[in-house]
N, C-alpha and C positions, 0 to 999 in steps of 0.2 A: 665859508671863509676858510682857507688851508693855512694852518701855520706855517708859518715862515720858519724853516731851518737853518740851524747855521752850517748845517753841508748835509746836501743831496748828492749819493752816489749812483753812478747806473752801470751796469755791466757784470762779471761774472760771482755766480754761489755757486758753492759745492761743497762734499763732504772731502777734507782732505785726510786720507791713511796713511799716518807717517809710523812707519818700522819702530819699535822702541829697541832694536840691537843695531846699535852702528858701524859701517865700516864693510857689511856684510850686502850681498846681491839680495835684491825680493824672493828669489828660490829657498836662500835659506834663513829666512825670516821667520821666527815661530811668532812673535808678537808684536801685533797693533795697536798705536793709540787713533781713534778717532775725532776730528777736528772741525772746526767749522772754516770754511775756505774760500779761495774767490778774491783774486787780488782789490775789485773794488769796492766789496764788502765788507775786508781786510783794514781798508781804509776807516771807512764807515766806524766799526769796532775801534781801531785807533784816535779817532778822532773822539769816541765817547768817551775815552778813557780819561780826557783832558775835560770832560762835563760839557762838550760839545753837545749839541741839540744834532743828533744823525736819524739819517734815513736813508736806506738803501733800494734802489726800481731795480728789480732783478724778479725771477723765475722760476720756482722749482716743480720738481715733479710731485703727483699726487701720492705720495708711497712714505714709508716710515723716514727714509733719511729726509723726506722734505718738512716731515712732522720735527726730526730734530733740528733742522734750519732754523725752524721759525722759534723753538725753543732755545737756542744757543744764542739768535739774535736780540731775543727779550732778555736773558740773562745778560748778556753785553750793553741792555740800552740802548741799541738801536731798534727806533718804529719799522716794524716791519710792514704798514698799512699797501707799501707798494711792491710786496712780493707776491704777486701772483701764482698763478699754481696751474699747471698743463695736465691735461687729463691724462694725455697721451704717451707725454715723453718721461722717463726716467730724470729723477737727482742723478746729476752727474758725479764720480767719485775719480780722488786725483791720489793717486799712490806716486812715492818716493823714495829714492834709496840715499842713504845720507855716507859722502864719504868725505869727510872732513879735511882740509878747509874750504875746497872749493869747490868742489864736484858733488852736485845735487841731482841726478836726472829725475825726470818727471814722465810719467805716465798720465796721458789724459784719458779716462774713459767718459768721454760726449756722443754717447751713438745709441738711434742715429742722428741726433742732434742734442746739444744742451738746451733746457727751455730758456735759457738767460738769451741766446740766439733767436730765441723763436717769440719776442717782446716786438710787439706791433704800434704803432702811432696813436691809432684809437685806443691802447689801452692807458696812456702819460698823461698825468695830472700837468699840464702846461702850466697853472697858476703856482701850485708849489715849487715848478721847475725854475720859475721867474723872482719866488720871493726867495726862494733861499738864497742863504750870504756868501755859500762857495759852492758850485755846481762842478762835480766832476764825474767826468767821464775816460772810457778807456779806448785804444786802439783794435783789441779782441769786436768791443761791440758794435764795430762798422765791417768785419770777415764774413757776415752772410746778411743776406734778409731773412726776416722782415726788420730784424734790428739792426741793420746799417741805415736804414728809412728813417729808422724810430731815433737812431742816436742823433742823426742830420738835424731830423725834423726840432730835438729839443735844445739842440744847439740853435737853432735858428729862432725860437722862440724866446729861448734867453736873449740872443741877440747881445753879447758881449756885455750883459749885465754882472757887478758885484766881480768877484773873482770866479771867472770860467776856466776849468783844468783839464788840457787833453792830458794824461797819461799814456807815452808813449809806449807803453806796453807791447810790443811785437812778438808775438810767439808762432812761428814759422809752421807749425802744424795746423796754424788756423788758416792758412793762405795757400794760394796756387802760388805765387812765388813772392818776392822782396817788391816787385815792381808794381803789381796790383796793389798789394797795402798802400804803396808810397801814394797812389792815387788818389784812394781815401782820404791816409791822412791828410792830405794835402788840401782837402776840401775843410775837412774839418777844420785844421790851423786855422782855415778865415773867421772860427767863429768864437776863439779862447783867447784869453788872456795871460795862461803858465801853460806852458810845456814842460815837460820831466821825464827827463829818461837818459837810460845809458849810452855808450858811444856807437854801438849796435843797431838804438831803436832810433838814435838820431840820424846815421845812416838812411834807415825807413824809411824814416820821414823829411830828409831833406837833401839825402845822397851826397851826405859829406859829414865824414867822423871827425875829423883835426876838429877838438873841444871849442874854440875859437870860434872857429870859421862856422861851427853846427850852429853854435849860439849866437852868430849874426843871422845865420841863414832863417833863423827859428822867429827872431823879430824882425827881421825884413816882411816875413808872413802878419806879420801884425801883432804880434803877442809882446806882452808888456814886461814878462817874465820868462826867460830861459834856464833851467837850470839842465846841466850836462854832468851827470855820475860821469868821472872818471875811473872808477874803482879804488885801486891801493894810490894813485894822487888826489882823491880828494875829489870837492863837488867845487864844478863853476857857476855861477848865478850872474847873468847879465839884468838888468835891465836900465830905467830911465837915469839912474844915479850913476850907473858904470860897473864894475865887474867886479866880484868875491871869488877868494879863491879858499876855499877850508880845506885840511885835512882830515884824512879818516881819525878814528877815533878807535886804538886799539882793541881787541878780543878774542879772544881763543874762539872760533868757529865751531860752531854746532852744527847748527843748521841754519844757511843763508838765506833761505827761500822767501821767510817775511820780513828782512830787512827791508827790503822796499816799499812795501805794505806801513812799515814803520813808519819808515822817511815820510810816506806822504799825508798820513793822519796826525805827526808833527809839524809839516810842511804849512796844511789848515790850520792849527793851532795857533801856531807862529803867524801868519797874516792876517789873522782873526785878531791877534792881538796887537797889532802895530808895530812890531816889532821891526827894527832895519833889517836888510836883507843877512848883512852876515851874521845875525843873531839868529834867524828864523835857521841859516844853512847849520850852524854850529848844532842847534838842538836838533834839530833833523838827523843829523848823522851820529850824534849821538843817542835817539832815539834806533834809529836803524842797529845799530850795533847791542843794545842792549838787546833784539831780538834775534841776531845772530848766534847770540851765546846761548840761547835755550832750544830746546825741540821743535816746539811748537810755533805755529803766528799767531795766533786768532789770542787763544792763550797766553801768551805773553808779551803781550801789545803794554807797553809803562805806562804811570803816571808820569806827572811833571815832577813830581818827588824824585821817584825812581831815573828820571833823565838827568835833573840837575847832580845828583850823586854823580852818576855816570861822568859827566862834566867836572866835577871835584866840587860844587858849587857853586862855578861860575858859569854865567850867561854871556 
């Protein structure tokens, strides 16, 4: 009998190596912190933070940074029972250069494949997939087989069970171009319940940015929840009640990279907890922000202490 979670992630791990000198290119970089990473890992970790019951279906290689995985995810509280391990492929490692406030570039080294990629259909506990109370997945793990199969196949297992999260996540080095991903996603949409992503990834996925028009196109596909990061205006949240508009929540810029990571392990929290939609959007983005101001993600993923401060208090 598999325990029911209260959110199963599936999609990418990695070690992420963020520069501890800001401001400066990778060449002249004398020091590294090491991280644990992987935007829906990321979650995972955020979501424990709030006493979530997580578990993350992900990949890594047989080699020391995959022995640090599974130790960073036991320290954080998330079961790692469904991270696999590839005999063959490398831990993937993700370096960044931090030029504040808004400019992060990223380095992906997955070659020649990340094992989070390389997650096949027979290896998915399907019963855990079905009882957990928020299943999320990302747009990364439909960019190859055998885990575009695998991601399909566990969406369709869930079968629109509890709250199902595609994560529009589009990152353009994982794709032959904008048009192929749109495909995918577009399959996948038939099988979730929240979409979330920026003007960018909603583009991706429904080849139209005006925040409005994304977030109808997004429930016309079936989904019960849109939400649309506008960036510096704030987040839109359609769904069955009608439309939320929140603003950002100010901060001096660190590093942006786990803001999102943030948002969305708040995101679970907040509909785990019944919360109305503008209260789950307010913590979320106040969540997100508290992550922005530090170096790190994984790392500095808040409490609900630490969010409500951020908020001044209020919910």
């Amino acid at each position: 009998m598999t325990t029911g979670f209260d959110l199963v992630t599936m999609g990418r791990i990695g070690v992420d190596v963020y520069p501890e000198q800001i401001g400066v290119g990778l060449e002249d970089v004398t020091s590294f912190g090491k991280y644990l990473g992987g935007s829906a890992t990321n979650v995972a970790v955020a979501a424990a933070r709030y006493g979530r019951a997580s578990a993350v279906i992900t990949k890594t290689g047989d080699d020391p940074f995959g022995r640090f995985l599974h130790r960073a995810l036991a320290g954080y509280g998330v079961d790692d029972r469904f991270v696999g391990t590839s005999p063959q492929l490398p831990t993937p490692v993700t370096f960044c250069e931090i030029f504040p406030p808004d400019d992060f570039p990223l380095y992906f080294y997955r070659f020649p494949k990340a094992p989070d990629l390389d997650i096949s259909a027979d290896e998915l506990d399907f019963d855990a997939i079905r009882a957990a109370k928020v299943f999320w997945v990302t747009v990364t793990g439909l960019s190859q087989e055998p885990s575009r199969s695998a991601t399909l196949a566990a969406l369709e297992a869930r079968g629109r069970r509890g709250i199902t999260v595609l994560d529009l996540d589009y990152r353009p080095m994982f794709w032959d171009s904008r048009e192929q991903a749109r495909e995918w996603v577009g399959k996948a949409l038939e099988h979730v319940t929240v979409a979330v992503g920026n003007l960018d990834e909603c583009d991706t996925a429904v080849a139209v940015r005006e925040p409005r028009e994304a977030a109808k196109a997004l429930r016309d596909k079936g989904v019960s929840l849109a939400v649309v990061k506008q960036g510096p205006k704030g987040v839109l949240a359609v769904d069955d009640t009608g439309e939320v508009e929140v603003p950002p929540v100010p901060v001096e810029v660190v590093n942006g990279l786990g803001a999102g990571d943030a948002f969305g392990g708040a995101l679970v929290h907040g509909l785990l907890s019944g919360w109305d939609t503008a209260r789950v959007m307010r913590f979320a983005n106040a969540a997100g922000s508290h992550v922005a101001g530090q170096l790190s993600c994984s790392d500095a993923m808040p409490t609900e202490d630490q969010v409500l401060r951020k908020l001044g208090g209020k919910e």
